[in-house]
C-alpha positions in Angstrom: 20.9 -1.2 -7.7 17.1 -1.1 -8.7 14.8 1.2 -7.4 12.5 0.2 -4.3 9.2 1.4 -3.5 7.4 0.0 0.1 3.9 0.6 0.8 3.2 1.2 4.2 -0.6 1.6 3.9 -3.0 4.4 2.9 -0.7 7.0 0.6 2.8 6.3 3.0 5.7 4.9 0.6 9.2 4.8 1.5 11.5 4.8 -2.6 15.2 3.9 -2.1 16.7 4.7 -5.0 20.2 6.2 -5.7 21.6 5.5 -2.6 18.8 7.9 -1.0 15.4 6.8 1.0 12.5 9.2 0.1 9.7 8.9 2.3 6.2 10.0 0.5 3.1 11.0 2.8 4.3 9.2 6.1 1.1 8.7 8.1 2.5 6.2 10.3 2.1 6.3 13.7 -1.9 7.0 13.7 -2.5 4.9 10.9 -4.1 1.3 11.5 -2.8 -0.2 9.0 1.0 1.0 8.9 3.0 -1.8 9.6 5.7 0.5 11.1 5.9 3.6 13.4 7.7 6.7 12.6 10.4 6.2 14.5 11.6 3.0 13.1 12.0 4.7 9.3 15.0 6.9 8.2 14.8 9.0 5.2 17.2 11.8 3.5 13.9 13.4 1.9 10.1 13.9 2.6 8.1 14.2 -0.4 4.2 15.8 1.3 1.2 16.1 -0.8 -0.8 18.3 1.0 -1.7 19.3 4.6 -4.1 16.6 5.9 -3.4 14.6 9.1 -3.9 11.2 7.2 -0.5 12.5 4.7 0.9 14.8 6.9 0.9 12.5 9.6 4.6 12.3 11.6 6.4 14.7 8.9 7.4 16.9 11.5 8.7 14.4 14.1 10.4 12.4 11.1 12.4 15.2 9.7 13.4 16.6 12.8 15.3 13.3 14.0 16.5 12.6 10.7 17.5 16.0 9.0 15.4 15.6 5.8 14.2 17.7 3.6 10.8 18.5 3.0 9.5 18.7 -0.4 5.6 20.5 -0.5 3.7 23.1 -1.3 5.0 26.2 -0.1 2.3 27.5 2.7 3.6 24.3 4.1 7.0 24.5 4.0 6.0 27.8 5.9 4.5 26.4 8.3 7.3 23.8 8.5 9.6 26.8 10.0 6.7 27.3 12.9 7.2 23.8 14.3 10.7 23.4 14.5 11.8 22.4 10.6 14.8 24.6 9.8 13.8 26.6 6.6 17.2 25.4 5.0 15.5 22.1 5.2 12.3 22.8 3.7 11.5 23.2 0.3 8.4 24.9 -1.1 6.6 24.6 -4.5 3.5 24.8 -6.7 1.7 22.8 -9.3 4.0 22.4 -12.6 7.0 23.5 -10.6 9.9 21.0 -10.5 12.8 20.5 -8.3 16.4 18.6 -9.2 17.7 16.1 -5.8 20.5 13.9 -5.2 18.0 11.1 -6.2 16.8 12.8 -8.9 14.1 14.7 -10.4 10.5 15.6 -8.8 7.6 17.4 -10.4 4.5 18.4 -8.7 1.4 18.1 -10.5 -2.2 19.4 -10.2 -4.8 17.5 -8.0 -8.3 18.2 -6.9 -8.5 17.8 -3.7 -8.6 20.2 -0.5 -5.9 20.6 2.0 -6.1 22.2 5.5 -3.7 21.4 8.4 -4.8 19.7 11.9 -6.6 22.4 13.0 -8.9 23.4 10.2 -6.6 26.4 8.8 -5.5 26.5 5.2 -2.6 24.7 4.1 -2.3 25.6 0.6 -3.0 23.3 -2.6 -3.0 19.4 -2.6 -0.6 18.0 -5.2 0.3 15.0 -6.8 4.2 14.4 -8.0 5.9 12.8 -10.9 9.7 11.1 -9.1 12.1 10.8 -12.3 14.9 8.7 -10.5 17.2 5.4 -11.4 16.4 5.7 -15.2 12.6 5.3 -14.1 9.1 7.5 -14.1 6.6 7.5 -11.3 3.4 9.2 -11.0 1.8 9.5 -7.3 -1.2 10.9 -8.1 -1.8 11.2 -4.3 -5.5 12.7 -2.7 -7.3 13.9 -6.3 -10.3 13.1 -8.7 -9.9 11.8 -11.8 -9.2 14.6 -14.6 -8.6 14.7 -18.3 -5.1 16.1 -18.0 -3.9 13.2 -16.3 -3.1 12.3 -20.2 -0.2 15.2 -20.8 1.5 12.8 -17.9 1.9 10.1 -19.7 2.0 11.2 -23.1 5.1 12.3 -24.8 3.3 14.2 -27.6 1.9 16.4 -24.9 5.1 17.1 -23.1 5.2 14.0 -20.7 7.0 10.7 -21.1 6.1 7.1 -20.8 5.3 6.4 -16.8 6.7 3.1 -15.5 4.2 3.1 -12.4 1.2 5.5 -11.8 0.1 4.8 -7.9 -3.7 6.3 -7.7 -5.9 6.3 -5.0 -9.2 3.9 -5.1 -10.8 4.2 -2.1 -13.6 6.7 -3.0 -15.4 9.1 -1.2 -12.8 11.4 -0.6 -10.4 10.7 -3.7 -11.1 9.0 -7.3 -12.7 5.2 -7.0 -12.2 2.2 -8.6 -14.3 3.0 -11.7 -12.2 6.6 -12.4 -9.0 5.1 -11.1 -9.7 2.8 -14.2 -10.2 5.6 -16.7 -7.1 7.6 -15.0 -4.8 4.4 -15.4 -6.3 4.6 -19.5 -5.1 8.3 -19.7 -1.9 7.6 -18.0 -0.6 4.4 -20.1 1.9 3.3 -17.2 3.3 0.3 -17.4 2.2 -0.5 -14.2 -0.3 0.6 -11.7 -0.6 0.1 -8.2 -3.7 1.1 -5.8 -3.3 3.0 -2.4 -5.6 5.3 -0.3 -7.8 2.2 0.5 -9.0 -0.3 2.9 -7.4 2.2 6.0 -10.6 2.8 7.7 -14.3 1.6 6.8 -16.1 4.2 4.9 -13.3 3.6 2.0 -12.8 0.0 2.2 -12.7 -1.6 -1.2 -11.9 -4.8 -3.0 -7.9 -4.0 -4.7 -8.0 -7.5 -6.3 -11.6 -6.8 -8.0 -10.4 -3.2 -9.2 -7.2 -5.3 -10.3 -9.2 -7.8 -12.6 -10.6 -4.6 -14.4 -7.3 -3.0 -15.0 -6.5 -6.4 -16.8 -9.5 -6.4 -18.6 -9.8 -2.7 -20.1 -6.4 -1.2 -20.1 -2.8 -2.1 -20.8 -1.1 -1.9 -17.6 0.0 -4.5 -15.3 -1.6 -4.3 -11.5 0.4 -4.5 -8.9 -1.6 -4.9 -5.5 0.7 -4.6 -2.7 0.2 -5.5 1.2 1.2 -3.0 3.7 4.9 -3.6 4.2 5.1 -4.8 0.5 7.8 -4.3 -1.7 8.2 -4.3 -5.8 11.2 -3.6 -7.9 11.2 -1.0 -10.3 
């Protein structure tokens, strides 16, 4: 069975893979351009990248009818407990820590970003996350800037491995744009790269099929611009 990974819009993905459905960042129900509300989606785990409402989004709501397990930072998985989340169902890490699943293996990586929960109050570090699942290697850099060690990732001589899709964000302002999501995909070498984090509300609205033509043009891996509620085969 291949391995399946849906965009629903800004950084919300649902992977089914190994017989398991792994939602990542579900902002669904306040989103405008999610092309289905939370309580429409089943999912065994939650994989949460940091504590904004735009990724946080219906984690709570979504794991309490479902029974998943959470998979963040820990003062999130903390705060997980306060709202409900049994603590046997909530698993914290850090940056560089990794964790072994029924669907495989995920790694969280560093980001540069800031991460506070809805009402202003810290909410730990952002992270990105390598999934290691159905033979294949996928790099959600989630909310960050671009940075140089983006290239240990993706590089086997620096103690990554070859990346099969890297999904960056390229809406600017607030994460990497276009131009660094360019450079990033360089460092990373994936054989594919998709865009997210764009085109959700006006001040990061960019042109995917434009940032497309330059991956083309100045790096080796293959595009892949998805529509919310888009599917590609890993």
């Amino acid at each position: 069975m291949p391995t399946k990974l849906t965009w629903y819009g800004h950084n919300a993905w649902l992977l089914e893979t190994e017989g398991s459905k792994v939602l990542i960042d579900p902002f669904l129900n306040d989103s405008p351009t999610s092309p289905v509300e939370a309580d429409a989606v089943g999912c065994d785990h939650i994989l949460l990248s940091h504590g904004h409402g735009d990724h946080l989004g219906d984690t709570v709501a979504i794991a309490k009818r479902t029974g998943a397990t959470v998979v963040t930072n820990f003062e999130i998985s903390q705060w997980l407990a306060g709202q409900g989340v049994p603590a046997d169902y909530a698993i914290g890490m850090n940056p560089g820590g990794g964790v072994d699943l029924p669907f495989g293996r995920v790694k969280m990586t560093i980001a540069h970003h800031s991460s506070s929960f809805p009402d202003g109050s810290y909410a730990g570090v952002p992270m990105g996350m390598v999934v290691e699942t159905g033979g294949k290697r996928v790099y959600f850099a989630c909310d960050t800037s671009l940075f140089m060690d983006m290239k240990a990732i993706g590089d086997a001589s620096l103690g990554g491995a070859p990346l099969d899709l890297a999904v960056l964000p390229i809406g600017d302002l607030f994460t990497m744009g276009p131009a660094d999501a360019v450079e990033a995909t360089k460092l990373l070498a994936p054989a594919k790269v998709a865009p997210c984090h764009y085109n959700t509300f006006p001040p990061i609205e960019q042109d995917a099929t434009a940032w497309a033509e330059r991956i083309r043009r100045h790096t080796v891996a293959e595009p892949v611009v998805l529509q919310p509620g888009e599917s590609i085969d890993l």
